[in-house]
C-alpha positions as CSV (number, residue, x, y, z in Angstrom):
1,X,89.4,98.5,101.9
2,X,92.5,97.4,101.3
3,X,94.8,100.3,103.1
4,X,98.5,99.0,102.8
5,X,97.4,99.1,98.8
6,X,96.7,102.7,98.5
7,X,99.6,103.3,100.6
8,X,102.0,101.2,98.7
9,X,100.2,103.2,95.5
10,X,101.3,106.6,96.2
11,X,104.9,107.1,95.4
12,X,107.1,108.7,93.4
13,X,106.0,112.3,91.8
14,X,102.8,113.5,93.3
15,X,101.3,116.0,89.8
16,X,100.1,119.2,91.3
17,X,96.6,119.2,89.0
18,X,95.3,122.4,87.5
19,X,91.5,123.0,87.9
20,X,90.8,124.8,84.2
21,X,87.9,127.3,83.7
22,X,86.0,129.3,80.8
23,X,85.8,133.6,81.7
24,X,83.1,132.5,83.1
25,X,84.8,130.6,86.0
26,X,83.1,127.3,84.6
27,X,85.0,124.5,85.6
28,X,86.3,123.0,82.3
29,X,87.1,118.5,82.6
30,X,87.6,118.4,78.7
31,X,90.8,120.5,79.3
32,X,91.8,119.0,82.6
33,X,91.8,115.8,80.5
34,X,93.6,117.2,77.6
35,X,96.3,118.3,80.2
36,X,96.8,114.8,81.9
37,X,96.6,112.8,78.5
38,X,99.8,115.1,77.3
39,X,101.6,114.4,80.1
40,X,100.8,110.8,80.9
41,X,101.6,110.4,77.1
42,X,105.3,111.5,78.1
43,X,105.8,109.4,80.5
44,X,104.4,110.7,84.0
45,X,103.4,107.5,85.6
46,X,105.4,104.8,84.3
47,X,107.5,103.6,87.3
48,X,105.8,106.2,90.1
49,X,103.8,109.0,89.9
50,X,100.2,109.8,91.0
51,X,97.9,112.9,90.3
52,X,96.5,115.2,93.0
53,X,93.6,116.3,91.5
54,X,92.1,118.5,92.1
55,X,95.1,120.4,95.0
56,X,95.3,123.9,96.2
57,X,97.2,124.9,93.1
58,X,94.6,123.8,91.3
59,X,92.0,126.2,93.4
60,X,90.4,123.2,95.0
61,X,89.2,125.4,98.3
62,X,86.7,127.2,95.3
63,X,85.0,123.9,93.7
64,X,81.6,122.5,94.9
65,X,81.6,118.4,95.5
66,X,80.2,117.9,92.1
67,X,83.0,119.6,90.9
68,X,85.4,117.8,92.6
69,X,83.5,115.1,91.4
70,X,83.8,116.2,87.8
71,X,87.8,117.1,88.2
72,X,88.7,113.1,89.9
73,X,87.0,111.8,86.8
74,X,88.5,113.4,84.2
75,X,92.1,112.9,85.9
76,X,91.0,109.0,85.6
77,X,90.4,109.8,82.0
78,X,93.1,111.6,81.1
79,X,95.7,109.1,82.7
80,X,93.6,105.8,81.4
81,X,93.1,105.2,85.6
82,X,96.9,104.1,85.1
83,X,97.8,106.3,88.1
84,X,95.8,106.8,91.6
85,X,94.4,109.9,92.1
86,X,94.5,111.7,95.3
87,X,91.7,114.8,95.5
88,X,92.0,117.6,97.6
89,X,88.4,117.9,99.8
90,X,89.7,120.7,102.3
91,X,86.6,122.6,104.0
92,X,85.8,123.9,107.3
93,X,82.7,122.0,107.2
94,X,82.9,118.9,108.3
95,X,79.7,118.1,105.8
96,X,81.0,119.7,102.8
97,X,84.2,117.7,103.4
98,X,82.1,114.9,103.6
99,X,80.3,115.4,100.7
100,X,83.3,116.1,98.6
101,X,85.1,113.2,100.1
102,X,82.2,111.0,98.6
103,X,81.8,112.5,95.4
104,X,85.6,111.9,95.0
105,X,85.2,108.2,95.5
106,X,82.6,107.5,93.6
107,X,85.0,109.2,90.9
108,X,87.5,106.5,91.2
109,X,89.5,108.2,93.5
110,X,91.5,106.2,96.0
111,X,92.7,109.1,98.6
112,X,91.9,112.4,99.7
113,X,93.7,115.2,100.7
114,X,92.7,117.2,103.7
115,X,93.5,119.5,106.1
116,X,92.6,120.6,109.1
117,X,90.3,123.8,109.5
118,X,91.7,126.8,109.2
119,X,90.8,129.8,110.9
120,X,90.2,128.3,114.0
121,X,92.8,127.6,116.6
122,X,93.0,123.9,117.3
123,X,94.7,121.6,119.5
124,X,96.4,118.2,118.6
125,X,92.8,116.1,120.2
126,X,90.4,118.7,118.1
127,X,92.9,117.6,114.7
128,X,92.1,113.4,115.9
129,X,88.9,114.0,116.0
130,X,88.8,115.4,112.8
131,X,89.9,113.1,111.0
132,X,88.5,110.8,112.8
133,X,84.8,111.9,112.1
134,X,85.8,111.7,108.2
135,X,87.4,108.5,108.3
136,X,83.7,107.2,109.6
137,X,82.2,108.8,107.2
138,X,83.9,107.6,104.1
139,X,85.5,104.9,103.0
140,X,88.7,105.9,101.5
141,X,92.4,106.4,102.1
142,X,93.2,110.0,103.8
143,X,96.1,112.0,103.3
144,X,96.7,113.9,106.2
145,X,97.6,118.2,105.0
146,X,99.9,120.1,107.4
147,X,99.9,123.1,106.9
148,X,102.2,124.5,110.1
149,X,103.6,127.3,107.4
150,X,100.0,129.1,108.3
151,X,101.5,129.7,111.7
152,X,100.6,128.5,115.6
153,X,97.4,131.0,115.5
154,X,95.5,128.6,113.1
155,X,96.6,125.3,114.5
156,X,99.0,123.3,116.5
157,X,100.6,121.7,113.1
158,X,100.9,118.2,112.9
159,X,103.8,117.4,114.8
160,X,105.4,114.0,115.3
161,X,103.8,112.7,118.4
162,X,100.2,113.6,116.8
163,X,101.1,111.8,113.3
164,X,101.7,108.2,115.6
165,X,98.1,109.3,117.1
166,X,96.6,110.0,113.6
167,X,98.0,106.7,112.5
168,X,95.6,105.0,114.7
169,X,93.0,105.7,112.2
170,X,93.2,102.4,109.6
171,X,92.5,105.0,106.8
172,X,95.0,107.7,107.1
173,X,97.6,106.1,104.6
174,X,99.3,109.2,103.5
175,X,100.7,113.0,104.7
176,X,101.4,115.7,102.5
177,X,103.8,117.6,104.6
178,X,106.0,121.0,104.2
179,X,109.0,120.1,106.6
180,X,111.0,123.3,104.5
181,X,109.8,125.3,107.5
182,X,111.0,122.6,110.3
183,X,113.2,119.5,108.7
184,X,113.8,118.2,112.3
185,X,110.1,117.6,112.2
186,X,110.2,116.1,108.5
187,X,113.2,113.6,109.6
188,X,111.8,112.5,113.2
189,X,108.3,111.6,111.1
190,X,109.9,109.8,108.8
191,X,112.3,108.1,110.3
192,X,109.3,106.9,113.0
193,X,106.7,106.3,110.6
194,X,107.6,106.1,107.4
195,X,106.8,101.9,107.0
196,X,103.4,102.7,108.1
197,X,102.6,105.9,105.9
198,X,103.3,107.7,102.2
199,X,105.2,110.4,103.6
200,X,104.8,112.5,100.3
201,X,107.3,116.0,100.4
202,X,106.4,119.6,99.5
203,X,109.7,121.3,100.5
204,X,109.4,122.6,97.3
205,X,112.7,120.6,96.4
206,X,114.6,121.6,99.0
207,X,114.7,118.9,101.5
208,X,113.0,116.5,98.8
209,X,116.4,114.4,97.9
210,X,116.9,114.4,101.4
211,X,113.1,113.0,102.3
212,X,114.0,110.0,99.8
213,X,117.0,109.1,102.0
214,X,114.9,108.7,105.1
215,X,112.0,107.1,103.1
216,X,109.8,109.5,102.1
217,X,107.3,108.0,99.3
218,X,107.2,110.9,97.1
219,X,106.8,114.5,96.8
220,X,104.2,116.8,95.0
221,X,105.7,119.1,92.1
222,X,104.2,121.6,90.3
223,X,106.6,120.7,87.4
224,X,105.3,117.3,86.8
225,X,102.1,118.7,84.7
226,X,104.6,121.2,82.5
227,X,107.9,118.9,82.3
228,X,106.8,115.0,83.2
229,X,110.3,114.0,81.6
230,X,112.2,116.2,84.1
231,X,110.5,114.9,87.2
232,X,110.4,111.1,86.1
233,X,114.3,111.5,85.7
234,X,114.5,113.2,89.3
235,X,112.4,110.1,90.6
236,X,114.6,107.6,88.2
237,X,118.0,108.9,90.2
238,X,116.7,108.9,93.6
239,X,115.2,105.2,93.8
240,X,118.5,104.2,92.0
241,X,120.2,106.0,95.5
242,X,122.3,108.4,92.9
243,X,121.5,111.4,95.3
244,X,124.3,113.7,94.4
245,X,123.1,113.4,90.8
246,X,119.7,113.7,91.7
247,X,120.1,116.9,93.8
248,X,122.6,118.2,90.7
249,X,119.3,117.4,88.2
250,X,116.9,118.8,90.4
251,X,119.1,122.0,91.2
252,X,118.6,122.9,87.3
253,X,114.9,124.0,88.3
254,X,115.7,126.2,91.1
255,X,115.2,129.4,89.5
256,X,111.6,128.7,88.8
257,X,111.3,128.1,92.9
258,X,113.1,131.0,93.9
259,X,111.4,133.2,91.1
260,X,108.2,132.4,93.3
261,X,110.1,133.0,96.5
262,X,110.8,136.7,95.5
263,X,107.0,137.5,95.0
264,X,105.0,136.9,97.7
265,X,101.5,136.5,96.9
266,X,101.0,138.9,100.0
267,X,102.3,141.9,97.9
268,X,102.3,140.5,94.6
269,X,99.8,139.0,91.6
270,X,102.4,135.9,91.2
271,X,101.6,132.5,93.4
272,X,101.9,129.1,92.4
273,X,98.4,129.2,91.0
274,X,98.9,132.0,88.6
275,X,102.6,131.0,87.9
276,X,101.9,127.0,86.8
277,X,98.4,128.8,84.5
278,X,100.8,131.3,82.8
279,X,102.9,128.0,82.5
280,X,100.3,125.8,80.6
281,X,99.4,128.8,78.4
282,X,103.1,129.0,77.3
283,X,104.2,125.4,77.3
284,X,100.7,124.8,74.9
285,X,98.6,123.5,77.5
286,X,95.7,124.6,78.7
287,X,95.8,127.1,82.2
288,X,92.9,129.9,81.3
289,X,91.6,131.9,83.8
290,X,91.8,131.8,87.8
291,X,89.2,132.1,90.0
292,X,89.2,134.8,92.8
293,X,90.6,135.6,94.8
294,X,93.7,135.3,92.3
295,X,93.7,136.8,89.0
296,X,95.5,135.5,85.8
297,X,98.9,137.4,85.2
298,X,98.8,140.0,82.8
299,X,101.0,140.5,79.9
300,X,103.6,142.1,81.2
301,X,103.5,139.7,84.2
302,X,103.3,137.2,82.4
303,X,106.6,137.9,80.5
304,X,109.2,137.2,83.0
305,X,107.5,133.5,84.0
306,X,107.7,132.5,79.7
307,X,111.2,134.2,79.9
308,X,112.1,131.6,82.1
309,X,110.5,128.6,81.2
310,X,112.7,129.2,77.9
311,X,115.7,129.5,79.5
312,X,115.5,126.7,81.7
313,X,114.5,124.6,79.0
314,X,110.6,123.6,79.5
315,X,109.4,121.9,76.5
316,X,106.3,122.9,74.8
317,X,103.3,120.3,74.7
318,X,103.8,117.6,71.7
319,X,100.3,117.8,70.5
């Protein structure tokens, strides 16, 4: 397996894929490849870009292998396999994992993302192993998850010291990491490591312009699948090193981010799951139902999310 290729591969936006469903939770490809070919159609993957498919946004921790399976393939339909496709495989079974990982690459696709279990508290050599029982049980590229935001009682977060450890595995080519909660962490990673791995952002934004100054590969967005023109400008700026206009472009968007910010999933029905399905619904895509434990917004919840996408200009879909 060619390694620094996948690596190299992954860059630019990273599409935050939305598993669809009938009201019978039934996991729907023919709309999942409806959604991609719209936005591939605009642009999302020429010069950068790559679909994680399916992600936590897109309720990956509720799909069987098969159905991961079923979601890889139709993302390598919907794109014309003109973009990698990284799918989420996150289990506390290391043999569901397993099984998911496979099913993903006999999909076509060339990473998966992964964290470590949740629930349990681990330390930094319980993490290594890990990942290193995957990497020996499938051949494919691994993006490492951190998921510090959970907080020190799941796990001891990825820090900087374990990410050179981690690296010792030939397969773990990528790491999808949050450094919004601890940007010294983000920067010392990158500025260590980031000519050996596709640091890929999800600040949310926030330290995402920054990230591409220190050499981070990418970032995930939940606005790629809803605006590809937006994000492929974003990317555009920053590889062109025009980072005061590419923080004033991405700034435009804020609103969406702190709208999510101000309802907690903890006490509200909004998360990033229901907000990006309301999204498609409204943009003329195709979101649909959500599987519990999250419910679809209502109307009336619904309302505020469309208000928005109007006034910050999201087009609607062109088909």
């Amino acid at each position: 397996m060619d390694w620094n290729a996948i690596r190299s591969s992954l860059r630019g936006p990273g599409a935050l894929i939305s598993s669809v469903f009938d009201e019978d939770f039934v996991l729907r490809p023919d709309a999942i490849e409806r959604n991609i070919r719209e936005v591939t159609k605009r642009g999302l993957g020429m010069g950068g870009g790559f679909l994680i498919a399916p992600c936590a946004d897109g309720e990956y921790s509720t799909l069987s292998p098969e159905e991961t399976s079923q979601v890889v393939a139709a993302a390598r339909r919907g794109s014309n396999s003109t973009m990698p496709v990284v799918a989420g495989v996150t289990n506390n079974d290391i043999r569901v994992a397993i099984r998911a990982g496979r099913a993903a690459r006999d999909a076509g696709a060339v990473a998966v993302m992964m964290a470590p279990p949740i629930y349990y508290t681990l330390n930094e050599d319980a993490i290594f192993d890990w990942y290193s029982r995957f990497a020996a049980a499938v051949d494919i590229g691994i993006m490492i998850y951190e998921q510090s935001y959970r907080g020190p009682v799941v796990n001891a977060g990825i820090r900087p010291d374990l990410v050179g450890r981690l690296l010792e595995i030939p397969a773990v080519v990528s790491m999808k990491h949050i450094g919004l909660f601890n940007v010294a962490d983000e920067f010392t990673i990158l500025d260590r490591y980031h000519d050996r791995i596709a640091y890929i952002d999800s600040s949310g934004g926030y330290a995402t312009t920054a990230g591409h100054m220190h050499g981070a590969a990418g970032w995930v967005t939940e606005i790629a699948p809803l605006w590809p023109e937006f994000e492929m400008r974003y990317w555009q700026l920053m590889e062109a090193g025009d980072y005061r206009e590419a923080e004033m472009w991405r700034a435009q968007i804020a609103p969406l981010f702190q709208f999510s910010l101000d309802r907690p999933s903890s006490t509200t029905a909004y998360s990033w799951v229901t907000i990006i399905k309301a999204a498609l619904d409204h943009l003329g895509l195709e979101g649909g139902p959500v599987r519990p434990p999250f419910r679809a917004l209502d109307a009336r919840e619904r309302e505020p999310v469309q208000r928005l996408l109007d006034e910050l200009g999201f087009p609607k879909a062109t088909h």
